[in-house]
N, C-alpha and C positions, 0 to 999 in steps of 0.2 A: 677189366672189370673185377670187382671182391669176389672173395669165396663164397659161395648161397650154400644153404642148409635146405636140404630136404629130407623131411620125413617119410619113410614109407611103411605105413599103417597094414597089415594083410592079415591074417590067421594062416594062410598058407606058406612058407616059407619058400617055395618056390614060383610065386606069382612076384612075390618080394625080391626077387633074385631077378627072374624075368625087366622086373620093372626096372632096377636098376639098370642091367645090363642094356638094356633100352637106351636109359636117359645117357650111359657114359657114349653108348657108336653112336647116338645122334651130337654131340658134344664134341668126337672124333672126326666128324661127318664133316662139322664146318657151317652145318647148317643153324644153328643157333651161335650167337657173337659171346655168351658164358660158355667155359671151360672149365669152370672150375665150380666141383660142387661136391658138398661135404652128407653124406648119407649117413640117417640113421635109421635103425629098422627097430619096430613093434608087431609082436602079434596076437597083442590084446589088448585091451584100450587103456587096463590099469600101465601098463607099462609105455602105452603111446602117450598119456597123461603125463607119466612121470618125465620123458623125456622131453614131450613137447615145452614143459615150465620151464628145464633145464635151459635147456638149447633151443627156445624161442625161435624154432626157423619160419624161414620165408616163405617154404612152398609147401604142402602136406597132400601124398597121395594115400585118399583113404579108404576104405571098403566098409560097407555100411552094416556087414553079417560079422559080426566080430564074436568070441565064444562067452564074452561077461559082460559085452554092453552093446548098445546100438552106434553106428557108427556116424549116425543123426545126430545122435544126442554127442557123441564127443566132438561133432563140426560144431555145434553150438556153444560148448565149452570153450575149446581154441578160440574161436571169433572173439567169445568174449575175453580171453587174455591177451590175443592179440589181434585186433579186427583189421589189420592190414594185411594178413597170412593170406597168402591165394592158396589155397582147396579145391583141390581134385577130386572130387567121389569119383572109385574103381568101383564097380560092382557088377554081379550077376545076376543080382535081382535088379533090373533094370524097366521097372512099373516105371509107369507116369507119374506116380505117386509121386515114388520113390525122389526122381528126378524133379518134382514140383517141388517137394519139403527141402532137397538138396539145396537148388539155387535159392528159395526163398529163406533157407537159414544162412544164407553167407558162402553157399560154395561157388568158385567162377568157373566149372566147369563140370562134364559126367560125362565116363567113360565105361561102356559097356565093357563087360567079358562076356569072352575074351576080347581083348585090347592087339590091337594092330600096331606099329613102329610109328605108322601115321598120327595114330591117334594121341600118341606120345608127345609127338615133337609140335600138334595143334597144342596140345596142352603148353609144351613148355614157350615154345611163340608168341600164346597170348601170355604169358609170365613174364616174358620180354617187353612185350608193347604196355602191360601194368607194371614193370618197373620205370617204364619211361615216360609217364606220365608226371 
């Protein structure tokens, strides 16, 4: 399988670290058939912006409390530059709201905090089963 790009979007630097470290033992694990994935990290949306245009990746895990924009508003941005991007909303503000506006702007999934290893690897599964369609 190719290299994937994932974004990882946080204001905390150590949710971002977290996350990663996540996706690389489930990747190790055996449990997803990709191995190979190239990370970039943002922790604010001007600079998730800039890197998302760059490096147009495949997957983005996002948090929606971001310190200069909503992280609503930048899933709607992404969709529209690339509306094949699968989007993860992280977050801990976790309303129904939240989660309604999330899937209904284009995200394929939301993931409460704190986020469990499980919840990771549902994530990256169903990224699998929407790359093979």
């Amino acid at each position: 399988m190719t290299e994937r790009k994932i974004l990882l979007v946080d204001d905390v630097d150590y949710t971002r670290q977290l996350l990663r470290n996540n996706i690389m033992a489930i990747c190790q694990s055996g449990k997803i058939r990709n191995k190979n994935f190239t990370f970039y990290n943002a922790g604010k949306a001007s600079a998730a912006m800039d890197l998302f245009s760059m490096q147009l990746p495949g997957m983005v895990f996002l948090d929606i409390e971001l310190p200069d924009a909503s992280g609503l508003e930048l899933l709607k941005k992404f969709k529209k530059l690339k509306p094949d991007c699968f989007i993860v909303m992280v977050s801990g503000v976790s309303t129904l709201n939240n989660v309604k506006q999330s899937i209904a702007d284009g995200a394929a999934s939301f993931i409460a905090k704190p986020f469990t290893g499980d919840k990771i690897l549902a994530a990256l599964r169903l990224y699998e089963r929407y790359l093979a369609q």
